[in-house]
C-alpha positions in Angstrom: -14.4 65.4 73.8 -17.2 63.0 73.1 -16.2 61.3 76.4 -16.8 64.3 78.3 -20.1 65.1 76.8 -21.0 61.6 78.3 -19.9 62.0 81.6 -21.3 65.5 81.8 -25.0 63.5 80.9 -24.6 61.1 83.4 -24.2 63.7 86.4 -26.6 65.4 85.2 -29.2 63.0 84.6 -28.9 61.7 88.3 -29.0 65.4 89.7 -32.1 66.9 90.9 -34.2 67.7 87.5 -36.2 71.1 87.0 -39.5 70.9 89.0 -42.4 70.6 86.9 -45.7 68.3 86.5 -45.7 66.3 82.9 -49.5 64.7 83.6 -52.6 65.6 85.5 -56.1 64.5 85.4 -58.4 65.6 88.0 -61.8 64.3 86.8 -63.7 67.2 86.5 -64.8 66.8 82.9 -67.9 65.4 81.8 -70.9 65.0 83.3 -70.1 62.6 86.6 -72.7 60.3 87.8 -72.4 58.3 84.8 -71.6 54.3 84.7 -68.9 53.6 81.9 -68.5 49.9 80.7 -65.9 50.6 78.4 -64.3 53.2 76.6 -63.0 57.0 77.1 -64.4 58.5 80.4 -65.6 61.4 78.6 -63.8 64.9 79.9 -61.1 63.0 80.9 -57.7 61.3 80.0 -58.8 58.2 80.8 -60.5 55.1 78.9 -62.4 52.2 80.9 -60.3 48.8 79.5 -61.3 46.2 81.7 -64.9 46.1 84.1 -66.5 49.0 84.4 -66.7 52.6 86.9 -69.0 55.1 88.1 -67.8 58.5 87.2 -69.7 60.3 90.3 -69.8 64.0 90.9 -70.4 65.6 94.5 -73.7 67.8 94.1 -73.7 68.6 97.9 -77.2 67.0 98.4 -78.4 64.9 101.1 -80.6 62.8 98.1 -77.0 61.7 96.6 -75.0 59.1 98.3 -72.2 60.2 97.0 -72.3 63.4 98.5 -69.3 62.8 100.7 -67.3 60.9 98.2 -65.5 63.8 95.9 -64.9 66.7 98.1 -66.8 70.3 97.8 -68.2 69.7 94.5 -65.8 67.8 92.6 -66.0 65.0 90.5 -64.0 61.5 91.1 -63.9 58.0 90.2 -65.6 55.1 92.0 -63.3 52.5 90.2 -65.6 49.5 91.2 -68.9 50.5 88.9 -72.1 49.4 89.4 -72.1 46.4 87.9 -68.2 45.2 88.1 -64.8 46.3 89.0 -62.8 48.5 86.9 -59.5 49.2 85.3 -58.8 52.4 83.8 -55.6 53.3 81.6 -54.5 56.7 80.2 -55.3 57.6 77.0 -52.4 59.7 76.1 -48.4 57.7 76.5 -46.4 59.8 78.9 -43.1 60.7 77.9 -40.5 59.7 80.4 -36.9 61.4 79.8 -34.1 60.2 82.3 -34.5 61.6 85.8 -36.4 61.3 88.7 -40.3 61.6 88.6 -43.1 61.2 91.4 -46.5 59.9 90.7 -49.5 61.6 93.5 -53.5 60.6 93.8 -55.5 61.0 96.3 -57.3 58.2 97.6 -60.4 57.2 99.8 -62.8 54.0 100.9 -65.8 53.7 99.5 -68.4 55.8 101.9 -71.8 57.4 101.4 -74.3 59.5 102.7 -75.0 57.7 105.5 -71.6 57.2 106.6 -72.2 53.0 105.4 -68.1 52.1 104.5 -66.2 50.0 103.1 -62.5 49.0 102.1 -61.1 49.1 98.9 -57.6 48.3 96.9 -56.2 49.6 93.6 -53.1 48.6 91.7 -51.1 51.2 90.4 -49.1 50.2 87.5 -46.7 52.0 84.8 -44.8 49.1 83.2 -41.1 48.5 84.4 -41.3 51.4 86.8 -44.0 51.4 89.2 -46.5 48.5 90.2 -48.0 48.8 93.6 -51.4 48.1 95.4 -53.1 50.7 97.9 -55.3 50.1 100.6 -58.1 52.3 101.9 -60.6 52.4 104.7 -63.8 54.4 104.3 -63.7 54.9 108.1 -60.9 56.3 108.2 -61.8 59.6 106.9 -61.3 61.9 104.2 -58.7 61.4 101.2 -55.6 60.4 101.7 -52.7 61.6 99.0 -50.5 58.8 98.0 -47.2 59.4 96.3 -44.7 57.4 94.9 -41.0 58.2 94.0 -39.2 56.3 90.8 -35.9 56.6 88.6 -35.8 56.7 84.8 -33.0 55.8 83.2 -33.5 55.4 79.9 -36.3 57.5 77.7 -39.7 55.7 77.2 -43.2 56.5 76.5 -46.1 54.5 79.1 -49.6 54.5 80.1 -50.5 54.6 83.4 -53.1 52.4 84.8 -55.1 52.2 87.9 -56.6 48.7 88.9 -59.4 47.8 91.0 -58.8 45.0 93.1 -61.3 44.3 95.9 -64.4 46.6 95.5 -67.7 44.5 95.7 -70.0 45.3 92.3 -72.8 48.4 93.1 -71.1 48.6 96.4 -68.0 49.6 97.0 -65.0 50.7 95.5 -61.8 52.8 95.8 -62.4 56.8 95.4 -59.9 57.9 92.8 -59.0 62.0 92.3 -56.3 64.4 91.5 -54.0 62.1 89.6 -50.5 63.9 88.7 -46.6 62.7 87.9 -44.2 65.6 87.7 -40.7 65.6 87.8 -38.6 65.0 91.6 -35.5 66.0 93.2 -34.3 62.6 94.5 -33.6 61.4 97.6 -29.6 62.8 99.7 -28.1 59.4 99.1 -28.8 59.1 95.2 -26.6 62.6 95.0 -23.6 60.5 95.6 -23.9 58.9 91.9 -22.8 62.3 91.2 -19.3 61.9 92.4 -18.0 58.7 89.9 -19.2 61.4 87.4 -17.2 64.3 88.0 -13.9 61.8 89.4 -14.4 60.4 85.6 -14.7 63.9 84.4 -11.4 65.1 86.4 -9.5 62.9 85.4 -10.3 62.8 81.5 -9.4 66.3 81.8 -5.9 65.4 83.4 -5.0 62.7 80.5 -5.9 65.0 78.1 -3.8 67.5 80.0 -1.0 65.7 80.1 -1.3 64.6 76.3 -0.9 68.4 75.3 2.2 68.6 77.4 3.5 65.4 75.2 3.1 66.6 72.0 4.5 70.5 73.4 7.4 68.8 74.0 
């Protein structure tokens, strides 16, 4: 019996798991505009661990530079700050059951008022699972939404960190907003680990089958 139990796991750990997000941070709280140097970015889920960042807020006026930066006024992070570049890490662990998650952010160049640009690279990181450096021209235009897709197979607890790689100090940085992992329906080729699963589950139900017939007779 135990031996179903564990086939019946597996299947359904690599089938499509109920839709739903597990994190989110959108960078609304606080006050924005402010330079952080270490530390909790206060509203947020978020703590400054390495450098520092400008948490900026959109006010809509022509006398802020940043006024294109966050979208209709929103708040977002400038992960190079005004004196340094910055790494920020979640607060909170994120629990990770087996299954199939994605991780979304939207992402811009560093761009202000005056349309002055420039490009910027962030590391995305959750240990053993997802480490991956992003790329952004200001030029190009408004935010782009990144999103990665990754497998959990085993249950774990992480922190996910965003790293600033090639802003220049009081100048430019990437544009960080609307962070979110939720759970994901993989991809049509990962439904085929399904099948070993239900062969193994097939034919523990025959040898047990024919067992009973045995011992009937």
């Amino acid at each position: 019996m135990k031996r179903y139990v564990f086939a019946l796991l597996w299947m359904l750990m690599v089938s499509t798991a109920s839709a739903g997000v597990i994190f989110s941070e959108d960078f609304e709280g606080g006050l924005g505009r402010n330079v952080i140097s270490a530390g909790l970015i206060d509203g947020t889920v978020f703590e400054v661990v390495s450098g520092n960042v400008d948490h900026i807020k959109d006010d809509s006026s022509p006398a802020n530079p940043y006024a294109v930066m966050c979208g209709a006024g929103g708040s977002c992070i400038d992960t190079t700050g005004s004196r340094s570049r910055g790494e920020i890490r979640s607060i909170v662990e994120i629990n990770f059951l087996p299954g199939y998650y994605y991780l979304s952010f939207s992402l811009q160049g560093w761009k202000d008022f005056n349309n002055l640009t420039a490009s910027a690279n962030i590391q995305v990181i959750l240990p053993g699972l997802v480490d991956q450096v992003f790329s952004r021209n200001g030029a190009q235009g408004p935010y782009g939404i990144e999103r990665i897709e990754f497998f959990v197979d085993a249950p774990q607890n992480l922190k996910l960190t965003f790293r600033d790689l090639g802003g220049s100090a009081g100048y430019a940085g990437a544009i960080l907003d609307d962070v979110e992992i939720g759970t994901s329906t993989p991809e049509p080729s990962s439904m085929l680990l399904i099948l070993p699963a239900l062969g193994v589950l097939a034919a523990l139900r025959r040898r047990t089958l024919r067992k009973e017939c045995v011992r009937a007779a």
